[in-house]
Structures are given as structure tokens and as C-alpha cells.
N, C-alpha and C positions, 0 to 999 in steps of 0.2 A: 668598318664601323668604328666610330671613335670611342676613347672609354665611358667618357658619359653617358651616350648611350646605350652602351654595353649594359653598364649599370642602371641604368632607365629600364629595360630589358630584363633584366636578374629581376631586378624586384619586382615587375608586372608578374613574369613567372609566379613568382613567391606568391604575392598576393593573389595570381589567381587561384594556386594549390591550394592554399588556405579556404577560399570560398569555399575551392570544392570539396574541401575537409575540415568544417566546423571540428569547435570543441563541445563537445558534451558535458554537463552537467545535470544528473539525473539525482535528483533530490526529495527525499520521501521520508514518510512520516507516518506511526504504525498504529492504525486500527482508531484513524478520524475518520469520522462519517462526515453527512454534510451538514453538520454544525458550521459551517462556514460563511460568513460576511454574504460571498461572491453566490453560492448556492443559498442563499436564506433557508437556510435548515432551522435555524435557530433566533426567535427577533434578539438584538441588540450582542448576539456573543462577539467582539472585538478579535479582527483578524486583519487588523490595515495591511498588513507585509504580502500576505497571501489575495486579498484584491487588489493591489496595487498590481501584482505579478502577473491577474489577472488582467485586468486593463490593458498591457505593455504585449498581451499575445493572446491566447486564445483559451477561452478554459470549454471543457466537454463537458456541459451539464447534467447530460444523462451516459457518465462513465459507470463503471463495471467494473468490479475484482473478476477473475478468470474461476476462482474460487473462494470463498469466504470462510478463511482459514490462514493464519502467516506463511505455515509453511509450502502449501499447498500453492496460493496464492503467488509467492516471492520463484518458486521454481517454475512456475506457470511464464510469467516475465519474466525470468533470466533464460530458461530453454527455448521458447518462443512456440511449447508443447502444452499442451492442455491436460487434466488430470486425467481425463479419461485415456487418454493416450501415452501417457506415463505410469500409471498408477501409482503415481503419487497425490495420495486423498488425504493425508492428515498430517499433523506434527512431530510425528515419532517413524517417519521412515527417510532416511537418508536414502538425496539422489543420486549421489558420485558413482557408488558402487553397482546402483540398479540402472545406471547410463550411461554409462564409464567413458563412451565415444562421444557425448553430447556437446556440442560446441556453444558454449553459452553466451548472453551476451557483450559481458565483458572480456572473453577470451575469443571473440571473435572481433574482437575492436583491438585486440591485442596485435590478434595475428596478421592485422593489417593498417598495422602501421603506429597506433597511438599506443601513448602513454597512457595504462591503465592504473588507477590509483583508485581508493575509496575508505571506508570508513563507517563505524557504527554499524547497525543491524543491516545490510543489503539483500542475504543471503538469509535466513533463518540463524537465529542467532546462538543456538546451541552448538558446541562442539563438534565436529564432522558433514556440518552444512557448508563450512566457505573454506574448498579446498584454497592452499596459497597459491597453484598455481596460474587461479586465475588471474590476476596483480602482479603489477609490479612493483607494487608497495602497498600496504593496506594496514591500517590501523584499530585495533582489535576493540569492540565495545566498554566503554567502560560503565557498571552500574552502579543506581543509588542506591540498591540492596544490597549490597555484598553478604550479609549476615546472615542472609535470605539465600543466596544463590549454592548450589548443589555441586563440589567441586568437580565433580566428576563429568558433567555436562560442561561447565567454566574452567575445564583446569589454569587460565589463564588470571582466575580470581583470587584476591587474596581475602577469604572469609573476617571476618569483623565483629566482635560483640556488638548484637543492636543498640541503636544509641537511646538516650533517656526516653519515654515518653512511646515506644513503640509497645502495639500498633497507634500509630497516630489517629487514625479512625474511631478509636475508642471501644471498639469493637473485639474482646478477647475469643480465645479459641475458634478464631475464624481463620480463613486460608491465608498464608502468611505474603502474598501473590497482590490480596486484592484488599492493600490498605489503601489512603490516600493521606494527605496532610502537607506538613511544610517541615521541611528537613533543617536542621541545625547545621546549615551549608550557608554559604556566600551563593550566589546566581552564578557564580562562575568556576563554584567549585560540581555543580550538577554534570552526572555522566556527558549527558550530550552536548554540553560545550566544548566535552574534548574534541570532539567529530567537528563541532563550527570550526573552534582554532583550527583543526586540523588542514578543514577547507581552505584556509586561509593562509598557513603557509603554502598551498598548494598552487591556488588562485594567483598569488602574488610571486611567485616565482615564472621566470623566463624559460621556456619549454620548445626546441630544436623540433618537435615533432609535433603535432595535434594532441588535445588529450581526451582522455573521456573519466571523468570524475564520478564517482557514486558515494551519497554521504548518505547517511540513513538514521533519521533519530530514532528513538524510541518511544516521547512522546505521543498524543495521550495514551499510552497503553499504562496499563495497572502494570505496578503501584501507579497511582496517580499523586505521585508529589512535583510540587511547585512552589516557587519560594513563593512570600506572603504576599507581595504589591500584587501577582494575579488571581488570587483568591479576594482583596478588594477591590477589584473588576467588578465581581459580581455579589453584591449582599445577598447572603443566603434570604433573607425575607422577599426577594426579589425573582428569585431563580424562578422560574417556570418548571414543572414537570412535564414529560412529556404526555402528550396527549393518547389515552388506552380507552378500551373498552373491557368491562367487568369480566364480558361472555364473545372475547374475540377470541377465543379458539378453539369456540362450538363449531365453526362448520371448517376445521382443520383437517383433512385427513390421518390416520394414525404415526405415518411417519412423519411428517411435519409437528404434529404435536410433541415425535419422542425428540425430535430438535430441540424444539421452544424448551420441553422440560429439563438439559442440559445445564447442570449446574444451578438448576432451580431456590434449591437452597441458599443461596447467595441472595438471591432476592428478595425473597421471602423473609430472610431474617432481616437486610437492611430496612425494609417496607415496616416490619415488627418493630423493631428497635427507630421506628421513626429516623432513622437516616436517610432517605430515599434522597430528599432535597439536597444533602451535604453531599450527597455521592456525585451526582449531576453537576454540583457548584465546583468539587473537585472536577470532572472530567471539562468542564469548561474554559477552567483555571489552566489547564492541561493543554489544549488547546491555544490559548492566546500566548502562554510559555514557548510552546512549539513553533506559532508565528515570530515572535521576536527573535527566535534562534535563522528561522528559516530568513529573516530579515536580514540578520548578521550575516550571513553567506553571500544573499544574493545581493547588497553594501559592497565585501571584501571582493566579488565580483567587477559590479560595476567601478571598482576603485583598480582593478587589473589593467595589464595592458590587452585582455583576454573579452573585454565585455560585448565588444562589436560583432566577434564570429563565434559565441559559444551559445549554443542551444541546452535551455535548460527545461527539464521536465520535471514538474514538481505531483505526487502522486503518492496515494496511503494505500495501503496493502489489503483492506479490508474496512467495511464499514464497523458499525459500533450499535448493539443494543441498549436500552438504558429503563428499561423496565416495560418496551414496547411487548404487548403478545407474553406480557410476564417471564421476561430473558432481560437476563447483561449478558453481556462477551459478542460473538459474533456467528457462525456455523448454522445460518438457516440461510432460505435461499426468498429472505422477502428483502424487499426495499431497504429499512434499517442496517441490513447487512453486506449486501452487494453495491450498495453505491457508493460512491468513490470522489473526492474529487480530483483532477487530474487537466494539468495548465502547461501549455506547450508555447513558450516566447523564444524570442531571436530569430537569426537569419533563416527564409524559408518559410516564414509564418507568416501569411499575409490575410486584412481585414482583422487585423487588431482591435480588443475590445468586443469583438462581438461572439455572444458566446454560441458555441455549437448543440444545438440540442437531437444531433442523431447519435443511436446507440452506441456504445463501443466498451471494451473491455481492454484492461491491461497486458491481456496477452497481445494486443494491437502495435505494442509497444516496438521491440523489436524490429519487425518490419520496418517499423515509420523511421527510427532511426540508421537504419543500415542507408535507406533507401534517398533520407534528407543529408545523409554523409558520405552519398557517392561511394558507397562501399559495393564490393559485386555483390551480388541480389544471391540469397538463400534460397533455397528451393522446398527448405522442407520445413519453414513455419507453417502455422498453422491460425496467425494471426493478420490478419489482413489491413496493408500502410494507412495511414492516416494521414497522406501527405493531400492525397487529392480534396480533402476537406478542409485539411488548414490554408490550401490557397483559395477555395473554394465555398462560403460559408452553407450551398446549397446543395451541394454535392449528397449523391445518396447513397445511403449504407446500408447490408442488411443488417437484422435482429442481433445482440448482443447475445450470447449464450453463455450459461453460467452453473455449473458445477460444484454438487457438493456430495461429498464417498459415492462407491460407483452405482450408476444408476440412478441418479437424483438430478433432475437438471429443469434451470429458469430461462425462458426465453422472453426476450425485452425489446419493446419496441418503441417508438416514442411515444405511445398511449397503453398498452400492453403488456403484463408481466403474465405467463402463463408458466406453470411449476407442473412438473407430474415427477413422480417419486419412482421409484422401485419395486412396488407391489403395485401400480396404475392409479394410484392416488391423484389429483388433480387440482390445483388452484388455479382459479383466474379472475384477474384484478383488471381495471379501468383505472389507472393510476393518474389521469386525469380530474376527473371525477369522485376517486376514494386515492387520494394519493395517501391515505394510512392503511390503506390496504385492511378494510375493514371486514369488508362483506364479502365473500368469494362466490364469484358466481358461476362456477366451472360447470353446476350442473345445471344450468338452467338450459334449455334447449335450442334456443336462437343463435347460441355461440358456437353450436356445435362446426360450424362449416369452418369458424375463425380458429378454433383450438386444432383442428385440424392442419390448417396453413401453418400454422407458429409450431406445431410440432414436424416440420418436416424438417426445421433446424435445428432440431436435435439430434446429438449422438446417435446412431446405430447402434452402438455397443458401447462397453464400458469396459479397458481391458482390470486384468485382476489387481488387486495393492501390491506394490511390491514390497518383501520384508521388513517387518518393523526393525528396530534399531536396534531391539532388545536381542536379533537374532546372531546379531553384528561382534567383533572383539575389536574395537576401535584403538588405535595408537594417533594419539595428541601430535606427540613428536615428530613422526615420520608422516603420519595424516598419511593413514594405509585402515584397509577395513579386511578382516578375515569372517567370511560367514562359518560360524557355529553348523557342525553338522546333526 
């Protein structure tokens, strides 16, 4: 064979490995609901970067957090294990040392082959959540609270006197967590632009191997600051509240209600102090802030030499209350909470533009990507690929199942959200029909055959939590855990 062809040859090789080993771009953003353009969550809230993203590939309209909770949630997607199967139910127990064998999914992209990088929140963002060994390089969150942040969780943080003007909210002796406002920062001097630049050296560099990228803003989570242009997005005179009821959590069961009443206070007081509307205007601001960054990435992308084989999956960790059922934050298991949105484009995504409205949850995640990157197939997820519906726009799924502390779980279907708690409490909604999940009509007796079918996708059991943190003597430096006897 002559050398030209040899070389004709080499590179068919090349580029076929490459097909068969996209690069990954797994890009998420913490505790958006679907206030989103693509999901009309919200009329008029601006999100061009994120329907754009969506047009170019495929968004799940009716996605799923695994559970409704970050940390819960973010171990739920990186294990490819469910809380009930972990017992990891909340934000104060580290998974390292409760699963010490567990192959996550960036160390399973590691160990076969790619370059693992990433950045920002991926992992829960407290100290002893993102062991280093899952990377091979990783850039450590930076916040716009510092003065706020607890060193001992950040030892990475360098505390700060608060600057003039705080709480920006105007709001004293409130939680110092859940201000909002506009920081005396340039836009580019905001934590999560670290994590964009970061992208972007990453992006724009030449890579000998496939990679798998993880950026993770922090965006809209509280604090909700942004600088001022997206807060004149939206004139507070204009804002919309969301749409409640006085007496919507008369027909709640008692543990669903001790959910909803979950930092209640917070509520109540912004409602009192007439800030209801500023908070909203903040978390919107917060939002389209998030979109321009996620913009910036998915730009420094397509400006690579990386844009043609890299699969990017763009996904929030948890939905977002906003005085829905009389809650902010997130830890119930309605609508407000668990939905998600969640955009799967590039190579292997086929029937672009059109969105998918069968069930799915984040822990789907995993799977789809081992499985779209020709990596050997896992055996012991627990989330089921998503590949046959991204070729596929009709493809059928079952029920979404969604978890929240043990014993508590929602089952989702494309008309269907059915809840039963831990003591046999029960909701059920026609989310069709009452898509605010107003009226429950768990006990009405015509449903009974249908609560019966959607509960057979429920857990069995629920194994127990495993130790909170508190139990733990954590070392920063060596990222080692000794459990307290």
C-alpha cells in the first residue's frame, strides 16, 4: 500500500474511534425549575442560549430530579444509584466513605479512556463531596459569598468582610444563604464565570484522547445575585407571582405538609415584608444570568475544533419552589420540585427540535451516556438509557420514580404524578388537567385500580441513611474520612 493511502487509512481509523468515542459535555445549573423559554414555565422569562440548545437536539419535557435535594440529587447522577438504594436522602451525609467501591460517572469515563476535567458545583459542593480522584484536573467553586461561607465546609475559601449594602435584599436578621441583589462585581468578576473561562480553556485546547467535561454553575441558587442588566429584564411591576391557592394544603397528607412547612419562615416573612415579587424578579434575573454563561460555553464550544463529536447535556439538579403550596427551596415531591429541565444535542441525537414528552429522571443519565460513548455497558445502574428515545421521538418509557428521605416516593407519568409518603399518606394529581397540582384526588374511588398500577413502580424498600457528616473527622488535605466511634 502506498504511503498515501496508508495515511488515508490512519485517519479513517481516527475518525472512526472518535465517532465511536464522542466527547462529553455535561453542563448544569442548580435548583432551575422550569421557568424556561423551551418549557414555558414562565410567560416572557428570557432564556435564548438554553432554547437555542434546545432546537439543535432534543429537550425531555417531562424530566425528573432522582431526588429533590442537591445532594441527594447530584450522587443520584453521578452513582447511577437511587437514594433509596444508597441511603443517601439529604445534604449532610457524604457518599465516598458510605460507597467507597462505587464507580461514578466520571471515574468511569476515566477509566476508560478520556480525559476527565470539570468545574464549579458537580458533585455537592461542600468539602468532602468531590473526592480529587475522580479528575484529572478540576477546578474548585468559587463563591460570591465568601463572607457567608463557613470555613470549615470551604476550607478552600478565603472569608471576606461583607461588602457595603449587605443583605442586599434589605431584609435584616434573616438567613444569611437567602439574600438576592446585585453585587458590586463587574459580570466577569461573578464566581461562575470562573467555571465558564475554565470551560474554555478546556474546550479550546487540542486533546490526544476524548474528553468528558463537567462544568457546574451555581446559578439561580440562593443568594440570588446578578449583576443589574438582568434584573432590567424584568421590571419588578411586571413580574408575575406564581399562581397558589389560599387552602392548597387542605387535602395534603401530614407528611407532605411537614415538607411544604420546611423553612416556612422564609416565606412568610418575604410575603409580610412585601418582598414576594423582588424575590421572584431575583430568581428570574438569576436565570437568564445562568443562560448567558451557559451561552458562553456552549460559543467556546462551538468555536473548538471539538463541536462536531461532543455531546452535550445541559441539566439542573432540582426544581425550585417560589411560594407555590406556601414553600421556597426545593424537598417535596410535587411538580415545582422535581421537574427539571434537561437537553441532550450532538452526535446520536436524532429528530432534532422535537421535544420528548415521556417520563425520565436524571438518574437516566449515566446509562445513556456510557451507552451513546460506546463504553462497556454497566450492569448495575439502576437508571435506564435514554438512547432509544433520542433516536426515536416515540419510543416508550416507563414511569419516572422520584424520591425524597426513606420512604417517600412520586411516581410520573405523562398525565400522572402519584405520591405516597411513609406513614401511607397518598396524593394524586392529573397533571394534565390541574397541572398546579391543586386538588388531590388520591381518595376518590375511581382511581383506585390506577394508584394501584403506578404504585407497583415503587421501591420495595428503602435502605437506611447512611451517617451524617457530623459523625465523620474529615481531612481537607489528604481527602480521608475517619468515622467517630
Amino acid at each position: 500500500m502506498r504511503r498515501r493511502d496508508l495515511l488515508a487509512a490512519a485517519a479513517g481509523t481516527a475518525a472512526s474511534a472518535a465517532d465511536t468515542h464522542p466527547n462529553v459535555l455535561l453542563l448544569s445549573v442548580d435548583d432551575m425549575n422550569d421557568w424556561v423559554g423551551c418549557l414555558r414555565g414562565y410567560p416572557g422569562v428570557q432564556t435564548p442560549n438554553i432554547d437555542r440548545l434546545a432546537r439543535r437536539g432534543v429537550l425531555f419535557s417531562n424530566a425528573h430530579c432522582a431526588s429533590p435535594l442537591c445532594n441527594p440529587s447530584r450522587t443520584a447522577l453521578l452513582t447511577g444509584r437511587a437514594a433509596h438504594s444508597t441511603g443517601v436522602y439529604n445534604n449532610d451525609q457524604y457518599w465516598r466513605p458510605a460507597l467507597p467501591d462505587i464507580v461514578t460517572l466520571p471515574m468511569y469515563f476515566r477509566r476508560n479512556g478520556y480525559h476527565v476535567a470539570g468545574a464549579g458545583k458537580v458533585f455537592h459542593h461542600v468539602a468532602g463531596f468531590n473526592p480529587p480522584d475522580q479528575w484529572d484536573e478540576f477546578k474548585l467553586q468559587v463563591f460570591d459569598d465568601p463572607w457567608y461561607r463557613r470555613t470549615e465546609w470551604y476550607p478552600w475559601v478565603k472569608k471576606i468582610p461583607a461588602p457595603p449594602g449587605h443583605p442586599f435584599n434589605g431584609l435584616t436578621n434573616f438567613p444569611g444563604e437567602f439574600d438576592w441583589g446585585v453585587l458590586p462585581y463587574r459580570e466577569q468578576e461573578y464566581g461562575d464565570m470562573r467555571a465558564v473561562d475554565y470551560a474554555a480553556q478546556v474546550l479550546g485546547r487540542r486533546h490526544e484522547k476524548p474528553f468528558f467535561l463537567a462544568i457546574g454553575l451555581w446559578h439561580p441558587h440562593i443568594p440570588m445575585f446578578a449583576p443589574n442588566n438582568y434584573f432590567d429584564l424584568y421590571p419588578e411591576s411586571k413580574v408575575r407571582l406564581p399562581e397558589t391557592r389560599e387552602n392548597d394544603l387542605a387535602d395534603i397528607p401530614p407528611v407532605g405538609q411537614q415538607m411544604a412547612a420546611f423553612r416556612r419562615d422564609e416565606h412568610e416573612r418575604i410575603v409580610r415584608e412585601g418582598k414576594w415579587r423582588e424575590a421572584v424578579r431575583a430568581y428570574l434575573a438569576c436565570i437568564s444570568f445562568a443562560d448567558t454563561m451557559i451561552g458562553r460555553v456552549l460559543s467556546s464550544l462551538d468555536a473548538s475544533p471539538h463541536s462536531r463529536n461532543t455531546i452535550v447535556v445541559f441539566w439542573s439538579d432540582n426544581g425550585w419552589h417560589l411560594g407555590e403550596k406556601q414553600h421556597w427551596h426545593k424537598s417535596t415531591l410535587w411538580q415545582r420540585s422535581t421537574h427539571v429541565p434537561l437537553i441532550f444535542a450532538g452526535p446520536g441525537v436524532r429528530q432534532t427540535g422535537r421535544d420528548r414528552g415521556q417520563p425520565v429522571t436524571l438518574l437516566d443519565l449515566y446509562p445513556t451516556l456510557v451507552e451513546m460513548c460506546g463504553l462497556p455497558r454497566k450492569s448495575d445502574l439502576e437508571g435506564t438509557s435514554l438512547v432509544p428515545v433520542l433516536r426515536d421521538a416515540s419510543a416508550k418509557r416507563n414511569p419516572a420514580v422520584i424520591t425524597y428521605l426513606p420512604g417517600n416516593h412520586a411516581v410520573r407519568t405523562e398525565r400522572w404524578r402519584y405520591i405516597r409518603y411513609r406513614d401511607g399518606g397518598e396524593e394524586l394529581y392529573d397533571c394534565v388537567n390541574d397541572p398546579n397540582e391543586f386538588t388531590n384526588i388520591a381518595g376518590e374511588s375511581r382511581h383506585a385500580d390506577l394508584k394501584r398500577e403506578l404504585a407497583k413502580w415503587m421501591p420495595k424498600s428503602s435502605v437506611p441513611p447512611v451517617p451524617e457528616r457530623s459523625r465523620y473527622d474529615f481531612d481537607f488535605a489528604t481527602y480521608t474520612y475517619r468515622l467517630r466511634r
